[in-house]
C-alpha positions as CSV (number, residue, x, y, z in Angstrom):
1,X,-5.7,-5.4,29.9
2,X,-9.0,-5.6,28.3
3,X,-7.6,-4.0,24.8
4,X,-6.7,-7.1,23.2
5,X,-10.2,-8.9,23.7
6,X,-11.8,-5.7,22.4
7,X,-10.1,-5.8,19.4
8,X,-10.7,-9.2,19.1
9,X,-14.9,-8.9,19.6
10,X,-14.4,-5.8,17.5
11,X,-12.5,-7.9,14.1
12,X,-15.1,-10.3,14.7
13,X,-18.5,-8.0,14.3
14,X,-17.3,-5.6,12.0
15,X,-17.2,-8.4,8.9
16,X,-20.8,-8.6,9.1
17,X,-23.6,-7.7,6.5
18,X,-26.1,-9.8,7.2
19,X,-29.7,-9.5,6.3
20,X,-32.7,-11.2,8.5
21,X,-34.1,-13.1,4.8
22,X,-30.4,-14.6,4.3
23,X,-29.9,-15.6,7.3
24,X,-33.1,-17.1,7.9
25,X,-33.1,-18.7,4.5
26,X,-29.8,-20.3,4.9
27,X,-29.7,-22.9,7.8
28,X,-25.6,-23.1,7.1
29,X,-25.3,-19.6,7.8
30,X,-27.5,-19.6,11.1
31,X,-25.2,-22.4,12.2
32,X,-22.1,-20.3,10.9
33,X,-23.1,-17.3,13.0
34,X,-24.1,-19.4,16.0
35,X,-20.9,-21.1,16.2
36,X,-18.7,-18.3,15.6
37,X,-21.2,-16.2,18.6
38,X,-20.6,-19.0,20.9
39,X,-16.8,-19.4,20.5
40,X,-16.6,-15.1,20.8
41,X,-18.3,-15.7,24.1
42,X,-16.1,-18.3,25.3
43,X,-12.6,-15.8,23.8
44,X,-14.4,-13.1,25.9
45,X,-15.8,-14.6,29.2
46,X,-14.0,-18.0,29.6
47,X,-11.2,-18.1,32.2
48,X,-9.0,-20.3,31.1
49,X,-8.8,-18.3,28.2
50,X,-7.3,-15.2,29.9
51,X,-3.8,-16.9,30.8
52,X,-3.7,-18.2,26.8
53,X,-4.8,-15.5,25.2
54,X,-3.5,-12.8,27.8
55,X,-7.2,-11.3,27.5
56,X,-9.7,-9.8,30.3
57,X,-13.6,-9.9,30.2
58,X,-15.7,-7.0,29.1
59,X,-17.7,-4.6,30.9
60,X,-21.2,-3.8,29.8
61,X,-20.1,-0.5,28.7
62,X,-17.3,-1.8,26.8
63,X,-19.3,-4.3,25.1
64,X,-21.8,-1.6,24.7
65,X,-19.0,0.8,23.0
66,X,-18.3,-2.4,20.5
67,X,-21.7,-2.8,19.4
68,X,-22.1,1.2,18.7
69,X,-19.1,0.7,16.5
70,X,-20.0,-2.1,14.8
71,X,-23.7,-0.7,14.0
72,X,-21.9,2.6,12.5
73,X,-19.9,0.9,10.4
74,X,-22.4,-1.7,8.8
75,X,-24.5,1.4,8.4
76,X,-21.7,3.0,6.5
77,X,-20.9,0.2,4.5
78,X,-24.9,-0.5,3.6
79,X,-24.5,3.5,2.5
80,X,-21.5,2.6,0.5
81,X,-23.9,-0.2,-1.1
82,X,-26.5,1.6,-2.4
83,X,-24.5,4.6,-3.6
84,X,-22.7,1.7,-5.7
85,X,-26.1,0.5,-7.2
86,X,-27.4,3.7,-8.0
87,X,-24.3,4.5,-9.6
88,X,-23.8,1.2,-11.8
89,X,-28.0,1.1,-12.7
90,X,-27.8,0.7,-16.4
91,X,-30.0,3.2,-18.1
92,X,-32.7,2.6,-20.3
93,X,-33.2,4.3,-23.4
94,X,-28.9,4.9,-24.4
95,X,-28.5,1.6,-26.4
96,X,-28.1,-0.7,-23.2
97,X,-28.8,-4.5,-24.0
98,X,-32.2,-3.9,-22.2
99,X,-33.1,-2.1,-25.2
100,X,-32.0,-4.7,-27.8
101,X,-32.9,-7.9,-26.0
102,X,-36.4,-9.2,-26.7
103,X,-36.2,-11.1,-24.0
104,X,-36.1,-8.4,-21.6
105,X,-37.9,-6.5,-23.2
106,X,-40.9,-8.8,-21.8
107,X,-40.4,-7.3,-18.2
């Protein structure tokens, strides 16, 4: 049964928020993602994997079904994100240390 190598694909894509500047700026993290990508494809598509592992291959739909998932959920999570910034902005003007500091007070 394909179950187990979609929840597999699925544990593996949903940990990401990843942004084009850091992973462009940070070689380790292109290699991190390549390697990880490369070894999800061999868990998935490999044969020898299916008697190990006790998995199947994907379909295009399913693999299509994973990725619509994974999308919603970074979305959600990059909602969840800027709800926690705008909530935790320090105000100016109620005695915050952007008030008091001279050296901010240069920005």
């Amino acid at each position: 049964m394909s179950l187990r190598t979609i929840a597999v694909n699925k544990l593996i894509a949903h940990g990401a928020s990843i942004t084009l500047r850091g992973v462009l700026g940070t070689p380790a993290l292109l290699a991190a993602i390549t390697a990880v990508t490369v070894l999800q494809l061999l868990f998935t598509y490999a044969p020898f994997k299916e008697t190990f592992f006790g998995t199947r291959p994907l379909s295009l739909q399913q693999l299509a079904q994973i990725a619509l998932v994974c999308v919603a959920v970074l979305g959600v999570l990059e909602l969840e994100k800027l709800a926690v910034r705008a909530v935790a902005k320090p105000r100016r003007g109620r005695g915050t240390k952007q008030d008091s500091d001279p050296v901010d007070a240069t920005r």
